[in-house]
PyMOL Python script that loads the backbone (N, CA, C, O; Angstrom):
from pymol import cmd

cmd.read_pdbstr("""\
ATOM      1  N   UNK A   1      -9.178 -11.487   5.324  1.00  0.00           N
ATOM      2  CA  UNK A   1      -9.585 -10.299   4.597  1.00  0.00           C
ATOM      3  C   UNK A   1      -8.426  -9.836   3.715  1.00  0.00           C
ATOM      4  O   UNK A   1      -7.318  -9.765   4.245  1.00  0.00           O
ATOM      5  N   UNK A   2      -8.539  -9.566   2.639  1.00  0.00           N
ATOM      6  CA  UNK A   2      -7.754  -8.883   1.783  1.00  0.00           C
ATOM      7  C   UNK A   2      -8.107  -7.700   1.417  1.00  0.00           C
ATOM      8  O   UNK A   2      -9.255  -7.258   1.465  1.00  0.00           O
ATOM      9  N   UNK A   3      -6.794  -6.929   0.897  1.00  0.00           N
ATOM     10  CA  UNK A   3      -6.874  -5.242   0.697  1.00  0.00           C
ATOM     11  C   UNK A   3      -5.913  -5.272  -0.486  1.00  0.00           C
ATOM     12  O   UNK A   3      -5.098  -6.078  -0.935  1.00  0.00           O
ATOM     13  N   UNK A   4      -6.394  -3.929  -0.832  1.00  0.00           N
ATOM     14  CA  UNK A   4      -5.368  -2.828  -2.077  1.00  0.00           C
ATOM     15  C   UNK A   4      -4.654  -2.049  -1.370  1.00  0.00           C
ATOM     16  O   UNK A   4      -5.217  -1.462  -0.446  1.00  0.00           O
ATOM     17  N   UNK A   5      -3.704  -1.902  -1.526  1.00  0.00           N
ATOM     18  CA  UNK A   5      -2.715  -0.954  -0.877  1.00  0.00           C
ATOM     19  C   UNK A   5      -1.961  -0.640  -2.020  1.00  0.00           C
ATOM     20  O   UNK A   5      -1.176  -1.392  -2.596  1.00  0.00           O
ATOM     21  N   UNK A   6      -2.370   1.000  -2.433  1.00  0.00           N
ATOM     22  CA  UNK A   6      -2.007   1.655  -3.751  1.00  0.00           C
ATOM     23  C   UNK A   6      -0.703   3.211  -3.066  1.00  0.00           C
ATOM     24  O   UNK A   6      -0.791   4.094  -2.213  1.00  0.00           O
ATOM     25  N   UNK A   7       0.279   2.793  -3.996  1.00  0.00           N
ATOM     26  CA  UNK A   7       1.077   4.093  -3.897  1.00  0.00           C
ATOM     27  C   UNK A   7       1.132   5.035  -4.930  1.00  0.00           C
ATOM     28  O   UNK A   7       0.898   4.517  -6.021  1.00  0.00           O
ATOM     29  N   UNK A   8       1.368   6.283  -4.975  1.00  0.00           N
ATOM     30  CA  UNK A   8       1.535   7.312  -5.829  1.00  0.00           C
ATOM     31  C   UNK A   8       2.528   8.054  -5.303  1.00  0.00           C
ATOM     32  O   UNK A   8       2.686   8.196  -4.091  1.00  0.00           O
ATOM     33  N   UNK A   9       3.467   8.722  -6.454  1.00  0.00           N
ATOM     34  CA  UNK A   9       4.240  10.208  -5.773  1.00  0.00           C
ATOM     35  C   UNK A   9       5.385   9.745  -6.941  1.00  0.00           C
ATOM     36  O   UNK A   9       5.392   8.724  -7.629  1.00  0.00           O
ATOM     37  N   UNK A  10       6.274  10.788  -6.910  1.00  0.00           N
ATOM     38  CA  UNK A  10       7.746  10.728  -7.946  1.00  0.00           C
ATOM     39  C   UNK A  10       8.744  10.032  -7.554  1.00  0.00           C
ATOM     40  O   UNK A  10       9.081   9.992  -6.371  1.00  0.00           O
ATOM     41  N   UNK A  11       9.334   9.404  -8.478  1.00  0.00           N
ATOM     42  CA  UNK A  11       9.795   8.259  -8.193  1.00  0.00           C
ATOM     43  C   UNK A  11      11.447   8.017  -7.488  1.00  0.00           C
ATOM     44  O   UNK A  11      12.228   8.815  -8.005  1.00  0.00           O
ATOM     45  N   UNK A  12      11.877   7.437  -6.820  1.00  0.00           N
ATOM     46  CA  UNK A  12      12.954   7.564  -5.405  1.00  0.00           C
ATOM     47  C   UNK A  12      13.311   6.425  -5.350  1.00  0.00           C
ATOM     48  O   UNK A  12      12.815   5.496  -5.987  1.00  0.00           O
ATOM     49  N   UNK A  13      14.304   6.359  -4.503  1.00  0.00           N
ATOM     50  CA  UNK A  13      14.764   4.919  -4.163  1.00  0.00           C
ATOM     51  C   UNK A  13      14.286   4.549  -2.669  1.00  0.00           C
ATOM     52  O   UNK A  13      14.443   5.291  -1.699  1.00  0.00           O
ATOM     53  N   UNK A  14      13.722   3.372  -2.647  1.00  0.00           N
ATOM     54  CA  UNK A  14      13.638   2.637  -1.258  1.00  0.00           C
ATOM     55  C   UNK A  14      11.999   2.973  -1.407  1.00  0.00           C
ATOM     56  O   UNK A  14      11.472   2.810  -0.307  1.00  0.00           O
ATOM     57  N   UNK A  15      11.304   3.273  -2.140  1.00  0.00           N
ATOM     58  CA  UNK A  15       9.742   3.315  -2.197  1.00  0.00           C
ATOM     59  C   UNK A  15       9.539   1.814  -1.832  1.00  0.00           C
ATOM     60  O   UNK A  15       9.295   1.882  -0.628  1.00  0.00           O
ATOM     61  N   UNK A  16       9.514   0.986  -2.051  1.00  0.00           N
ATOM     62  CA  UNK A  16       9.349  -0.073  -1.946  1.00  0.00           C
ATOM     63  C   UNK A  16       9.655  -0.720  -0.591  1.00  0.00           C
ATOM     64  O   UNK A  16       8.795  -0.649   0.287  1.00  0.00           O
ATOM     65  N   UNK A  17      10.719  -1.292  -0.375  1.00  0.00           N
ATOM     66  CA  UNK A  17      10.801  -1.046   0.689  1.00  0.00           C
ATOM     67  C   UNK A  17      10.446  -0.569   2.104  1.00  0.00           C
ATOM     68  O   UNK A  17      10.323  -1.281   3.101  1.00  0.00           O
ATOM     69  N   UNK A  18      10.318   0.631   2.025  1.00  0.00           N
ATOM     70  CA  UNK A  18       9.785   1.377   3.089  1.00  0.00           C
ATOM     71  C   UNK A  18       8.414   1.083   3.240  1.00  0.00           C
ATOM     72  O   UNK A  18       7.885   1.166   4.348  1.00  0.00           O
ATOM     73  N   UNK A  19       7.618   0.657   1.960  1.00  0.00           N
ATOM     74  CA  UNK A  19       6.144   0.339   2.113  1.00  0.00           C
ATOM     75  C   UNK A  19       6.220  -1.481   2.573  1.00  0.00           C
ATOM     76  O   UNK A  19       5.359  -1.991   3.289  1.00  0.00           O
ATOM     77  N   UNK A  20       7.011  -1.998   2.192  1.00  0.00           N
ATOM     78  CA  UNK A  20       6.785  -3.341   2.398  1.00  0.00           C
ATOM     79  C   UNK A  20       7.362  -3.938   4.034  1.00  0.00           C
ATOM     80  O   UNK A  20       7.095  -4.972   4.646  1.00  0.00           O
ATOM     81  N   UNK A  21       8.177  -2.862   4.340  1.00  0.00           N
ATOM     82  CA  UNK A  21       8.608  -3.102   5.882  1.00  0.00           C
ATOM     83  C   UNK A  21       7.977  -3.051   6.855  1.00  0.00           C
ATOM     84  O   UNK A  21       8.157  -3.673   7.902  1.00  0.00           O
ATOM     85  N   UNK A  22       6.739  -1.890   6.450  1.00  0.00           N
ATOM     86  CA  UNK A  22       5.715  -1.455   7.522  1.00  0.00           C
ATOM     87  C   UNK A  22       4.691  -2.642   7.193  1.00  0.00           C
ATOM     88  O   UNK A  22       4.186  -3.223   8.154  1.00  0.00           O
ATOM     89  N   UNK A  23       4.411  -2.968   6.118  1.00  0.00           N
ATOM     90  CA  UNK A  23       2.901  -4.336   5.912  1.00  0.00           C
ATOM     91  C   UNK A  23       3.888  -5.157   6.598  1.00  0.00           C
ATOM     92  O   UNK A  23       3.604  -5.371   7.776  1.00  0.00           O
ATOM     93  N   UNK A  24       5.255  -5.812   6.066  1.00  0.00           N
ATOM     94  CA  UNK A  24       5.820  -6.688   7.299  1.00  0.00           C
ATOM     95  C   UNK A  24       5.580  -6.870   8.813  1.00  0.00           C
ATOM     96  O   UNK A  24       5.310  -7.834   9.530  1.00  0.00           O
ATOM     97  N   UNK A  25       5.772  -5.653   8.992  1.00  0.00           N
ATOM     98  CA  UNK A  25       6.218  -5.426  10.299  1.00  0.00           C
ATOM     99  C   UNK A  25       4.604  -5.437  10.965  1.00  0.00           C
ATOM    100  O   UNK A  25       4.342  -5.778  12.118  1.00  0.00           O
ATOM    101  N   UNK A  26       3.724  -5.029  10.052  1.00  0.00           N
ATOM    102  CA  UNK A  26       2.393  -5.287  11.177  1.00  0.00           C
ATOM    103  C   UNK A  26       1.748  -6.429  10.509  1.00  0.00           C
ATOM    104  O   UNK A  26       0.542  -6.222  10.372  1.00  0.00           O
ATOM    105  N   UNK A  27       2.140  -7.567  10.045  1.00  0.00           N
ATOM    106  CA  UNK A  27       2.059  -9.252   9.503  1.00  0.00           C
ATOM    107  C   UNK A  27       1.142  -9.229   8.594  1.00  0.00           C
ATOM    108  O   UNK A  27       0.308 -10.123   8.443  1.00  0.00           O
ATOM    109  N   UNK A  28       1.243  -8.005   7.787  1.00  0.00           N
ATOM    110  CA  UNK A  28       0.385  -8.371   6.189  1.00  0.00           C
ATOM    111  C   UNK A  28       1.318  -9.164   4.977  1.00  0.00           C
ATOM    112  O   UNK A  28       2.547  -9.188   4.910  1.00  0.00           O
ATOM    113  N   UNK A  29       0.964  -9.393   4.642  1.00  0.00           N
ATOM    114  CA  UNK A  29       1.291 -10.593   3.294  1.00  0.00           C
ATOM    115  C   UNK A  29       1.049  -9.918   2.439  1.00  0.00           C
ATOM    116  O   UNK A  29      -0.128  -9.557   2.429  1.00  0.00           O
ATOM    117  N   UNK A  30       2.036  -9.322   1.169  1.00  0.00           N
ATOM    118  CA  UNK A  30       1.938  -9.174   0.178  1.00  0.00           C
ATOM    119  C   UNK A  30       1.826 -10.220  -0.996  1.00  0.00           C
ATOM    120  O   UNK A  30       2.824 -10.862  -1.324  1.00  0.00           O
ATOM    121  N   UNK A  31       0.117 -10.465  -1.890  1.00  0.00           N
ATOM    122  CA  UNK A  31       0.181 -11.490  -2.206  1.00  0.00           C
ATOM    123  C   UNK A  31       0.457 -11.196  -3.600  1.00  0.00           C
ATOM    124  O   UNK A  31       0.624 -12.220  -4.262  1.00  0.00           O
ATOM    125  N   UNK A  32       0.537 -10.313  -4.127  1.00  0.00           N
ATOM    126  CA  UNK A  32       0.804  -9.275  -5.647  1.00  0.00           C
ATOM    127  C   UNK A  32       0.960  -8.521  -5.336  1.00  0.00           C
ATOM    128  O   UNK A  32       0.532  -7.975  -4.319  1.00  0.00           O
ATOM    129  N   UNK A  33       2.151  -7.942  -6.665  1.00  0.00           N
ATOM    130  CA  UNK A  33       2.450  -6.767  -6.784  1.00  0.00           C
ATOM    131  C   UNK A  33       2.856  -6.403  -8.015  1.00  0.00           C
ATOM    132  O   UNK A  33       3.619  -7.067  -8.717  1.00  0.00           O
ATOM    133  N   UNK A  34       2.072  -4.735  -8.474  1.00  0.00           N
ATOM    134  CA  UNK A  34       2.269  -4.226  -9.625  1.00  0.00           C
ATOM    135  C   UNK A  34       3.173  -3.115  -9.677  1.00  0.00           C
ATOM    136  O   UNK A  34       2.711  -2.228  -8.960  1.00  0.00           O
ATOM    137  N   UNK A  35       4.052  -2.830 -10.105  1.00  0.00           N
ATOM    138  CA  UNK A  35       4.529  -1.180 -10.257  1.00  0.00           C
ATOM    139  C   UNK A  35       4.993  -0.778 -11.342  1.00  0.00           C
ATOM    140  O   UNK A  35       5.405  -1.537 -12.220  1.00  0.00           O
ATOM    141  N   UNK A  36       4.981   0.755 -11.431  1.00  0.00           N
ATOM    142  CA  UNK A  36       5.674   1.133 -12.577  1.00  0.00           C
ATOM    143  C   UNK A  36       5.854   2.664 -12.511  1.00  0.00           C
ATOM    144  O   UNK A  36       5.243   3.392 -11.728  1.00  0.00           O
ATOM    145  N   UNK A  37       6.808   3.091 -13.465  1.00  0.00           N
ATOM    146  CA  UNK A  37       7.678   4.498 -13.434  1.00  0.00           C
ATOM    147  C   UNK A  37       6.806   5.051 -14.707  1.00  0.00           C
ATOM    148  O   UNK A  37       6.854   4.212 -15.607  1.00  0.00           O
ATOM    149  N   UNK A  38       6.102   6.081 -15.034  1.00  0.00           N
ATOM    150  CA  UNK A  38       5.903   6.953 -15.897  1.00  0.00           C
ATOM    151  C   UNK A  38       6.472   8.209 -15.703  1.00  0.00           C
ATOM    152  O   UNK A  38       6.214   8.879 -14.703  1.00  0.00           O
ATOM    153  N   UNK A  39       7.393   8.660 -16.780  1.00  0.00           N
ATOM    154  CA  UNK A  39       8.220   9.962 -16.555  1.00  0.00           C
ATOM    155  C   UNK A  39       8.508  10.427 -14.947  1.00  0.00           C
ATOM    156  O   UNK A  39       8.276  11.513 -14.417  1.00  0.00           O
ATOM    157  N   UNK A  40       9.012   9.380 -14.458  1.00  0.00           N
ATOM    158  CA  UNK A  40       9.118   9.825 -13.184  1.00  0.00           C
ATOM    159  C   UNK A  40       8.227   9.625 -11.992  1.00  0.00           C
ATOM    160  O   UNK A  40       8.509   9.565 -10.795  1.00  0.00           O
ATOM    161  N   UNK A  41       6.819   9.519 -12.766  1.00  0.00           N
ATOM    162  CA  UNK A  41       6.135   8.742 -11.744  1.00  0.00           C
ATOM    163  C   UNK A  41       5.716   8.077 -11.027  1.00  0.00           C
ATOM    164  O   UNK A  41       4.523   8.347 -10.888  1.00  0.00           O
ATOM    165  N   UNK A  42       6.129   6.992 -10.205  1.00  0.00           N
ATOM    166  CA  UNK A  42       5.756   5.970  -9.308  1.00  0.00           C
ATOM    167  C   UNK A  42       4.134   5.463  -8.633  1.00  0.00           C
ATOM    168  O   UNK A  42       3.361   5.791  -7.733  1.00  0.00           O
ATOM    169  N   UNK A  43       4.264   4.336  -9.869  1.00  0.00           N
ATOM    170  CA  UNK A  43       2.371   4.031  -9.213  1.00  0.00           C
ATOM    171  C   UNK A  43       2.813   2.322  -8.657  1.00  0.00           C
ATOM    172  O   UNK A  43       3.659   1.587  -9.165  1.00  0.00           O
ATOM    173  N   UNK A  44       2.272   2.150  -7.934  1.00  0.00           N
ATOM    174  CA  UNK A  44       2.391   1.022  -6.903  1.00  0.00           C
ATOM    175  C   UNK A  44       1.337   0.036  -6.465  1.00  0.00           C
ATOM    176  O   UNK A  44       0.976   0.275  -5.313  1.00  0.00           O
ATOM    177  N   UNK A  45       0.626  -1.170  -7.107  1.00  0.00           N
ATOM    178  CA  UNK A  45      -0.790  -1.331  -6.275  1.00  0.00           C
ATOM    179  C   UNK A  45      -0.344  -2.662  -5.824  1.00  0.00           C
ATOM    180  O   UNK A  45       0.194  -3.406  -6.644  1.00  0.00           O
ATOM    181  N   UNK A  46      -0.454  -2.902  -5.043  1.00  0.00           N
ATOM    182  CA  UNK A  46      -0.498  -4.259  -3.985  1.00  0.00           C
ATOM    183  C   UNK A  46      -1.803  -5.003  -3.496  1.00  0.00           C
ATOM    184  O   UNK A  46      -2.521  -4.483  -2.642  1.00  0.00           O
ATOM    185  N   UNK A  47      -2.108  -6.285  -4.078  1.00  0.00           N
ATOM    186  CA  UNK A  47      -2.914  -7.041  -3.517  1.00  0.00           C
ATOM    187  C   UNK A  47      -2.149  -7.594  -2.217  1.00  0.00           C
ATOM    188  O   UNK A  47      -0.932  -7.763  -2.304  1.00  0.00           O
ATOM    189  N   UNK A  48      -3.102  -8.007  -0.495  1.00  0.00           N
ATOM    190  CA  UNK A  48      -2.674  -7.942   0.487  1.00  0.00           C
ATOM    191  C   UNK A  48      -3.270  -9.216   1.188  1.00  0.00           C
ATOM    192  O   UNK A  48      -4.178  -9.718   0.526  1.00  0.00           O
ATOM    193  N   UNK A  49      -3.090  -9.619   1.922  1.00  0.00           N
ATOM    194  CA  UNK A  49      -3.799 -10.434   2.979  1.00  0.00           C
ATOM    195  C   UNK A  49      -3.664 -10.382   4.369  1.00  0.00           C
ATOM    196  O   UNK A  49      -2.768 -10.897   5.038  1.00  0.00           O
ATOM    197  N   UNK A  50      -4.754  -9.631   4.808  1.00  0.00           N
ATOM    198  CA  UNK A  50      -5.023  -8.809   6.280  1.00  0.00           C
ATOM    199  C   UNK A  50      -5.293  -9.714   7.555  1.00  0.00           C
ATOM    200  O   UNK A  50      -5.746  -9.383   8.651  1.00  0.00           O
ATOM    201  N   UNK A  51      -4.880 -10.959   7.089  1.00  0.00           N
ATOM    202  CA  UNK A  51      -5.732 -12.363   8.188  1.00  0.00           C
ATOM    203  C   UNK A  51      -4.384 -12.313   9.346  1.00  0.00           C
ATOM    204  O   UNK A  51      -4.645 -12.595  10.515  1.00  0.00           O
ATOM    205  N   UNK A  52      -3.751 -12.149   9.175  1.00  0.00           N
ATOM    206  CA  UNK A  52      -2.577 -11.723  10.300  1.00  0.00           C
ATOM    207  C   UNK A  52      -2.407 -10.625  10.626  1.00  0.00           C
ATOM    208  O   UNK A  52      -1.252 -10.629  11.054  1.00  0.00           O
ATOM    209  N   UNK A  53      -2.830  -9.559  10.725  1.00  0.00           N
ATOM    210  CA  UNK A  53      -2.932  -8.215  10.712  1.00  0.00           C
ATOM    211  C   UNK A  53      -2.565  -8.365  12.064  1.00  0.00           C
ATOM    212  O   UNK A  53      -3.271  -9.092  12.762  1.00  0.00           O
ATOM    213  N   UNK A  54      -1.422  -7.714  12.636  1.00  0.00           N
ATOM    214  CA  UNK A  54      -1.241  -7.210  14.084  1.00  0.00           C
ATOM    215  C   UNK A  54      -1.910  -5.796  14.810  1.00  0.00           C
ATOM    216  O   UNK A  54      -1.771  -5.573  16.013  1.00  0.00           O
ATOM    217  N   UNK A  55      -2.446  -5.141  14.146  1.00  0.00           N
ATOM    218  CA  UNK A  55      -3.688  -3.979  14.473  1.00  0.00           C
ATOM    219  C   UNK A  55      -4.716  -3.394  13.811  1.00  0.00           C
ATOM    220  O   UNK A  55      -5.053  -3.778  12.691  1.00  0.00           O
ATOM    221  N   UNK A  56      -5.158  -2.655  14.287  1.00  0.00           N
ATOM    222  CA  UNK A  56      -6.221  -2.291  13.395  1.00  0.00           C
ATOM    223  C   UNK A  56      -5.863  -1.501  12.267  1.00  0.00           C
ATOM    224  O   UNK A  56      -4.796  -0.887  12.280  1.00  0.00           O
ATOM    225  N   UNK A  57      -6.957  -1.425  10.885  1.00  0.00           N
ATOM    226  CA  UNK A  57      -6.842  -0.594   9.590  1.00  0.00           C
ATOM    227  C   UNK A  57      -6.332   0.232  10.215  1.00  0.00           C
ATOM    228  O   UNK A  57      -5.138  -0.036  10.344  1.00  0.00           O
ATOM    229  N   UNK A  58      -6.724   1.518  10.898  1.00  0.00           N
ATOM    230  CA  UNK A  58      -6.379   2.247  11.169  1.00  0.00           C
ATOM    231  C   UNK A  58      -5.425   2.665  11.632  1.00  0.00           C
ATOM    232  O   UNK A  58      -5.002   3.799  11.405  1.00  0.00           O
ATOM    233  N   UNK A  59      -4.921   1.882  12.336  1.00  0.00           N
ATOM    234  CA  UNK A  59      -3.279   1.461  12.982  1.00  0.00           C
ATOM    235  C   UNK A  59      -2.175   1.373  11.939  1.00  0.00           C
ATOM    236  O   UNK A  59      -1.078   1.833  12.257  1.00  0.00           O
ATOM    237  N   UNK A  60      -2.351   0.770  10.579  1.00  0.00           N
ATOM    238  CA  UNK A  60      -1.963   0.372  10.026  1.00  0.00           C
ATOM    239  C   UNK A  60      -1.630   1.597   8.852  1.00  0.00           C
ATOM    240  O   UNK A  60      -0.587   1.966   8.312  1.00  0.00           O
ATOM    241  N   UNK A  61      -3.069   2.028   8.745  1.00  0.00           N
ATOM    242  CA  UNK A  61      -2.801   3.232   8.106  1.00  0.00           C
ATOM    243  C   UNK A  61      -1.995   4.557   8.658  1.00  0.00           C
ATOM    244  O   UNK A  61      -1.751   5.556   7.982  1.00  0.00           O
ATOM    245  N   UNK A  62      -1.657   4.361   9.945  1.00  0.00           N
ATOM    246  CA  UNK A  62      -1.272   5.479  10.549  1.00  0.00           C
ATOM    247  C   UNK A  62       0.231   5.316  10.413  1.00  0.00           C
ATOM    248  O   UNK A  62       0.975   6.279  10.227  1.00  0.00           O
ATOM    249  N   UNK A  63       0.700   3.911  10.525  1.00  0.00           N
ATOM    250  CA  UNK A  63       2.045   3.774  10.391  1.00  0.00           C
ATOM    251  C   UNK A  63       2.779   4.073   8.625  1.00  0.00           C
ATOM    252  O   UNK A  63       3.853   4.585   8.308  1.00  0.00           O
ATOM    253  N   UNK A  64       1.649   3.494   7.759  1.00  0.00           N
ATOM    254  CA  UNK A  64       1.772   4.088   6.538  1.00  0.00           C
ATOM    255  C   UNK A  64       2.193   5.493   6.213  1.00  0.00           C
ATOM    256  O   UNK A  64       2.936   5.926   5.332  1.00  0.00           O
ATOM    257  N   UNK A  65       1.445   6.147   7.266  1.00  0.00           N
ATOM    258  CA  UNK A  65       1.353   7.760   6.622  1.00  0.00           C
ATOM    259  C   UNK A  65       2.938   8.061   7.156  1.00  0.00           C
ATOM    260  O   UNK A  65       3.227   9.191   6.762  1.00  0.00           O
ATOM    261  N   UNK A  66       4.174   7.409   7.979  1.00  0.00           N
ATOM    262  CA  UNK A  66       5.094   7.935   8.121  1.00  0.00           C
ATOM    263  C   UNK A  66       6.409   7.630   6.886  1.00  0.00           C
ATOM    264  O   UNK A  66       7.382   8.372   6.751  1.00  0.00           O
ATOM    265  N   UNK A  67       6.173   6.474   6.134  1.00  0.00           N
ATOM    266  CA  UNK A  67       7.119   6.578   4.996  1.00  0.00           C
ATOM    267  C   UNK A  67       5.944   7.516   3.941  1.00  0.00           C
ATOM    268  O   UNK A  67       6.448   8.060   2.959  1.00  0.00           O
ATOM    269  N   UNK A  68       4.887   7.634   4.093  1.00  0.00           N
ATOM    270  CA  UNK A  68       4.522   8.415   2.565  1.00  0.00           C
ATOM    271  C   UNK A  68       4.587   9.821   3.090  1.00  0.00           C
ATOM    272  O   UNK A  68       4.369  10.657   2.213  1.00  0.00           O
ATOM    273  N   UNK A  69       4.840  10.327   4.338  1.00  0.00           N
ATOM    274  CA  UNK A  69       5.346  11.705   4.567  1.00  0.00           C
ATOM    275  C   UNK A  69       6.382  12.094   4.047  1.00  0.00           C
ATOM    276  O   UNK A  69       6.511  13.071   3.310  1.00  0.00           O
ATOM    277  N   UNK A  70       7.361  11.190   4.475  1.00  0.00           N
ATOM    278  CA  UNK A  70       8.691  11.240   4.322  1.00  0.00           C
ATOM    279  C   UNK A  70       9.266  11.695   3.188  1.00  0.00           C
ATOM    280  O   UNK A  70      10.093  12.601   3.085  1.00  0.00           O
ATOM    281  N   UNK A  71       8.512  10.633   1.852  1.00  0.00           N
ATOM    282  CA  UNK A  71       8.650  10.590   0.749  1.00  0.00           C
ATOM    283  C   UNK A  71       7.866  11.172   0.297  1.00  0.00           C
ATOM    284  O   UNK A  71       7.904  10.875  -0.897  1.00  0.00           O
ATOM    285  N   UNK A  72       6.763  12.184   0.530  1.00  0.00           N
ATOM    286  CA  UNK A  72       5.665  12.634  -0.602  1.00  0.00           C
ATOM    287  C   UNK A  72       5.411  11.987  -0.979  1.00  0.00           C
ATOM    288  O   UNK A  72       5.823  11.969  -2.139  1.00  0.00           O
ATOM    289  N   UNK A  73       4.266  10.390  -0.480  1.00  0.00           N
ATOM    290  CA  UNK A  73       3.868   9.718  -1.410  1.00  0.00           C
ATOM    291  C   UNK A  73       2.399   9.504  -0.761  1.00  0.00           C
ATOM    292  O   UNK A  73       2.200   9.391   0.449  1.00  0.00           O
ATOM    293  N   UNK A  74       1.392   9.468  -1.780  1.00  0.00           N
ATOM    294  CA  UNK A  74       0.530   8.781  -1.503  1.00  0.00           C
ATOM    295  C   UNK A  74      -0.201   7.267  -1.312  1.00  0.00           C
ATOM    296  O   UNK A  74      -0.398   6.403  -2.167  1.00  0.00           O
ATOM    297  N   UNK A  75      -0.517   7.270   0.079  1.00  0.00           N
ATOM    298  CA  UNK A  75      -0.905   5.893  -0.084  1.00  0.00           C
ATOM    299  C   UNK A  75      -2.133   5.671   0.424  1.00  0.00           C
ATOM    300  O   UNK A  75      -2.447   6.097   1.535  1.00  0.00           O
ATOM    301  N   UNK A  76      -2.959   4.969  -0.355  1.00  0.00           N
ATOM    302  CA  UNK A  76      -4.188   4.139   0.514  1.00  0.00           C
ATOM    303  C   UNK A  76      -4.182   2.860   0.467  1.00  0.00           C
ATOM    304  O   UNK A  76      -3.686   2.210  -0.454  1.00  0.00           O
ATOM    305  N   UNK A  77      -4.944   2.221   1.837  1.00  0.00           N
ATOM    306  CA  UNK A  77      -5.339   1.329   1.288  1.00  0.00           C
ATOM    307  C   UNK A  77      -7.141   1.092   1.622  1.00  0.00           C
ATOM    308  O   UNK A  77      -7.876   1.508   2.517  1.00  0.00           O
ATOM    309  N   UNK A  78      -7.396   0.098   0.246  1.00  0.00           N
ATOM    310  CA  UNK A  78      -9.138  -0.138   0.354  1.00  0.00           C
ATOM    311  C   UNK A  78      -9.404  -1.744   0.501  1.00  0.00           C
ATOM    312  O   UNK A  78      -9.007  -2.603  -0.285  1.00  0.00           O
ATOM    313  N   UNK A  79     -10.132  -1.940   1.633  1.00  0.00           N
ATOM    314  CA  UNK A  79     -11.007  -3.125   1.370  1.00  0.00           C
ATOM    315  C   UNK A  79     -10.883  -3.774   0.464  1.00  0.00           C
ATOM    316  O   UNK A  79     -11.008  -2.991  -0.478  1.00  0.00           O
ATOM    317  N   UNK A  80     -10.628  -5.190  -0.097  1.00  0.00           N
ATOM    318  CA  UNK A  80     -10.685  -5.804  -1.572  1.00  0.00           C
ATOM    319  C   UNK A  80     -12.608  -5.231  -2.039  1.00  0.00           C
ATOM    320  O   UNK A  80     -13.030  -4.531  -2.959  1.00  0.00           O
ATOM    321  N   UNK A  81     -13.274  -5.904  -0.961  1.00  0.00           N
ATOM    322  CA  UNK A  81     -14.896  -5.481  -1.573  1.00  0.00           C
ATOM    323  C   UNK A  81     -14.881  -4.690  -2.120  1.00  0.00           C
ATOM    324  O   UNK A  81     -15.207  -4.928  -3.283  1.00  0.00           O
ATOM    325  N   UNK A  82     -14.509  -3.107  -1.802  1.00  0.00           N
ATOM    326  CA  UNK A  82     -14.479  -1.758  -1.661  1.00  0.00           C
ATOM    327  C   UNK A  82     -13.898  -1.332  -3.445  1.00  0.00           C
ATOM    328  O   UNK A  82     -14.487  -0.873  -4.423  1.00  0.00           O
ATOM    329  N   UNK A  83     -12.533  -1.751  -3.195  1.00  0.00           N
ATOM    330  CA  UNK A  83     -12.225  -1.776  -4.388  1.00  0.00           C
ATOM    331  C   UNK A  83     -12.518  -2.039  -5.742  1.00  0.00           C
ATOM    332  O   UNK A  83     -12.415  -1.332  -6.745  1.00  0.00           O
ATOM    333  N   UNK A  84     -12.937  -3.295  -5.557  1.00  0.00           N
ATOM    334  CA  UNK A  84     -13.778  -3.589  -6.203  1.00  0.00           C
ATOM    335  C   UNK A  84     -14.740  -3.393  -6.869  1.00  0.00           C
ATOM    336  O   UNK A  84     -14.892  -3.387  -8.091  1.00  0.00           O
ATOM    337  N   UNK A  85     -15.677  -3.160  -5.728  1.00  0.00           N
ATOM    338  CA  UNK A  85     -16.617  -1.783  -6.054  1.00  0.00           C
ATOM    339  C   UNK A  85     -16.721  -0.727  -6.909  1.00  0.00           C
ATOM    340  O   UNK A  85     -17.742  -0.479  -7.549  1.00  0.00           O
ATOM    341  N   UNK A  86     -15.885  -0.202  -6.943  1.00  0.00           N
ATOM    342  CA  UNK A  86     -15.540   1.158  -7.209  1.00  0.00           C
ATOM    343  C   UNK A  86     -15.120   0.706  -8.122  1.00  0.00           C
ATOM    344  O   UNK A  86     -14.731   1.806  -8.516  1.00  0.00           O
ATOM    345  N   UNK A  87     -14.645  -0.281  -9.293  1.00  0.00           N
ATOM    346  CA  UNK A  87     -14.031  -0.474 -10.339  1.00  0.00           C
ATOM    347  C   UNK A  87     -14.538  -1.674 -10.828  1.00  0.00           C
ATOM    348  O   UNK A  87     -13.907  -2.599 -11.340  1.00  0.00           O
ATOM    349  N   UNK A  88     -15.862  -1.569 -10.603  1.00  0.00           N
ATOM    350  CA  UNK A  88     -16.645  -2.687 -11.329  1.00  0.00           C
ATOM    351  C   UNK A  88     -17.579  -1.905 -12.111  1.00  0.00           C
ATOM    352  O   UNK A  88     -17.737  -0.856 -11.487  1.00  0.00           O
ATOM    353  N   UNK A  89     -18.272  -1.893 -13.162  1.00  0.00           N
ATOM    354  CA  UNK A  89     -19.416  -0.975 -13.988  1.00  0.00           C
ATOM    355  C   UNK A  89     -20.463  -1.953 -13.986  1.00  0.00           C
ATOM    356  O   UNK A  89     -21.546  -1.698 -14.512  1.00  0.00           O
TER     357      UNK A  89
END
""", "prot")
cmd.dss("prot")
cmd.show_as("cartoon", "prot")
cmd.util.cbc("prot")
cmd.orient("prot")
């Protein structure tokens, strides 16, 4: 299964990082990655591969929410389908 895993918030050092340690650390594969700074802003989207996933979405998302606390950042992630979805006309 693959996912989007999108960041938002102003832009810092170790954003990166901190997001890619936690998909590490629970055996997601980052298989792309986009980012970029607008006046300060930090947008982030990551294509993923969830086939090693050491817990559940939810698990996963929960460990997320402690670097995007940290940092004021937003993060989700969606389903590739999902995504998709939602950005297909």
């Amino acid at each position: 299964m693959n996912a989007y895993v999108s960041v938002m918030g102003m832009d810092k050092k170790g954003i990166i990082k901190e997001v890619a340690t936690v998909l590490s650390n629970n055996g997601v594969n980052i298989l792309d990655i986009n980012q970029t700074i607008v006046r300060g802003c930090f947008t982030m989207v990551m294509f993923v591969d969830l086939s090693e996933l050491t817990t559940d979405l939810a698990g996963l998302k929960a460990e997320l929410s402690v670097p995007a606390n940290a940092m004021n950042l937003r993060i989700k992630v969606q389903h590739d389908a999902i995504f998709s979805a939602m950005h297909t006309l």
